[in-house]
C-alpha positions as CSV (number, residue, x, y, z in Angstrom):
1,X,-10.3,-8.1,6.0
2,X,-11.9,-4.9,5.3
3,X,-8.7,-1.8,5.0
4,X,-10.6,1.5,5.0
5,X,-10.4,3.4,7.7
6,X,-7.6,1.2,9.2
7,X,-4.1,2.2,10.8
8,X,-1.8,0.1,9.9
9,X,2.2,0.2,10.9
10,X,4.2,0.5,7.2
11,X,7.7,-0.2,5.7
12,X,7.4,2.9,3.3
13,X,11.3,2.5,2.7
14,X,13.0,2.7,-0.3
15,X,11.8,6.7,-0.7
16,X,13.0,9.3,-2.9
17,X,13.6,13.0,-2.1
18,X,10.6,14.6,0.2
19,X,8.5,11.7,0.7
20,X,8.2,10.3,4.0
21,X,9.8,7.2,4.7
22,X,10.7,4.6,7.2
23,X,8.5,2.6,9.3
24,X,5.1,4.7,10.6
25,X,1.7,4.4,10.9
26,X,-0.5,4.9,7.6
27,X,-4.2,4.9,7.5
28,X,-6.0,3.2,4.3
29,X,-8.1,5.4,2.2
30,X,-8.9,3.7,-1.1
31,X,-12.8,2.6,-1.3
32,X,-12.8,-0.9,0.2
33,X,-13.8,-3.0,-2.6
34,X,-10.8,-1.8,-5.1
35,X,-9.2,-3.2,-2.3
36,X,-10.6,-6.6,-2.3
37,X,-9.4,-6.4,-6.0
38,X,-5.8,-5.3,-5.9
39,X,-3.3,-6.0,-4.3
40,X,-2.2,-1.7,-3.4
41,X,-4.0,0.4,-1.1
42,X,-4.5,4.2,-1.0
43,X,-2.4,5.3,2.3
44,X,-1.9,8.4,3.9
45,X,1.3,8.5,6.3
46,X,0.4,9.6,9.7
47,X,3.8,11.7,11.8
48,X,3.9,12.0,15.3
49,X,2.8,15.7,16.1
50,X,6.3,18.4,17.8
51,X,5.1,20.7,19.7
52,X,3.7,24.3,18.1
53,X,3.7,22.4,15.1
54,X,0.7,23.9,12.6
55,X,-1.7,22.0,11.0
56,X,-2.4,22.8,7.2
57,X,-5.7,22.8,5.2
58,X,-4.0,19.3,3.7
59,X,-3.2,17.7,7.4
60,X,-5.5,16.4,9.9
61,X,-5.0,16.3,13.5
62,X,-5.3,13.2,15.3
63,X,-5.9,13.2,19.2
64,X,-3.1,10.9,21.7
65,X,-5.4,7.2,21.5
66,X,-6.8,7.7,18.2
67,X,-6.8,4.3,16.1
68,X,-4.1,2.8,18.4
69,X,-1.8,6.0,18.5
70,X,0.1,7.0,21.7
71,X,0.6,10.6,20.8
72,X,-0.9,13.3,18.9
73,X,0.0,12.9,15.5
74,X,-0.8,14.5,12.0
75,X,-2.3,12.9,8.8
76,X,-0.4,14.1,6.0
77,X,-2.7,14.1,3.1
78,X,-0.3,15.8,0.4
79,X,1.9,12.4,0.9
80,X,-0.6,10.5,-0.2
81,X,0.3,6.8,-2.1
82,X,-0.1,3.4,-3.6
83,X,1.4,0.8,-1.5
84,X,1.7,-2.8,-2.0
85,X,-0.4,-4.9,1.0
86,X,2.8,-6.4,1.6
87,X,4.0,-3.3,2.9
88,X,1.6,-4.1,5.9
89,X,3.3,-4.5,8.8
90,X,0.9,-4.6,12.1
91,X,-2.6,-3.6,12.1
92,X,-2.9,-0.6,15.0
93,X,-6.3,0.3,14.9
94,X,-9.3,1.6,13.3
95,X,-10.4,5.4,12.6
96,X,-14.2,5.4,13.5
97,X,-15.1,8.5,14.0
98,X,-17.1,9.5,11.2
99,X,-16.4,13.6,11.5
100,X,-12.2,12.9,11.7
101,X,-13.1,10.4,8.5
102,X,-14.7,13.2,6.7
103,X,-12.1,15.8,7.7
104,X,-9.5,13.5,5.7
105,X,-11.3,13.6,3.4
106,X,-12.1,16.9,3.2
107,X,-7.9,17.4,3.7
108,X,-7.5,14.8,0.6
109,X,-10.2,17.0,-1.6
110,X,-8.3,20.4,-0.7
111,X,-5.0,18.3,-2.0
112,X,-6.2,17.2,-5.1
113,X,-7.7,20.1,-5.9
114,X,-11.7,18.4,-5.8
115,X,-14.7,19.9,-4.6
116,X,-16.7,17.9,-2.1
């Protein structure tokens, strides 16, 4: 199975402190054939969006029906993490737009402090 790009429901639980936790949606960043090789994946956990909530130069906004989402929801790029494949739960969909793809990426860039 090819991960990037993919939204996947996640056991992110055990969690320390600020990190987000519990079972959610994540989408798969890492480049897809790091991983064919491991057995962890880049993921960014995805929150459902309250209402008046901003959206930060590190978050990107994902519209109700997006990649198997039922509501508006945030990708929250300054939680990004390793996680085991294991921590797969159910596969929900796919993020094919190419333009909300580059805006993570641009939002994972501004986090990390890279140009590009």
């Amino acid at each position: 199975m090819d991960y990037r790009w993919q939204v996947f429901l996640a056991n992110l639980d055990p969690v320390v402190g600020s990190e987000q936790g519990k079972t959610r949606p994540v989408i798969i960043v890492s480049h897809e054939e790091v991983n064919q090789l491991l057995s962890v994946l880049n993921a960014v956990p995805i929150t459902s969006r309250k209402e008046n909530r901003n959206i930060y130069a590190n978050e990107v906004l994902l519209k109700s029906g997006t990649a198997g989402l039922s509501q508006e929801s945030i990708v929250l790029c300054h939680q990004i993490r390793s996680i085991d494949k294991k921590r797969l739960i159910k596969h929900l969909g796919s993020l094919e737009d190419e333009g909300t793809q580059a805006e993570v990426l641009a939002a994972l860039s501004f986090q990390l402090g890279m140009k590009g």
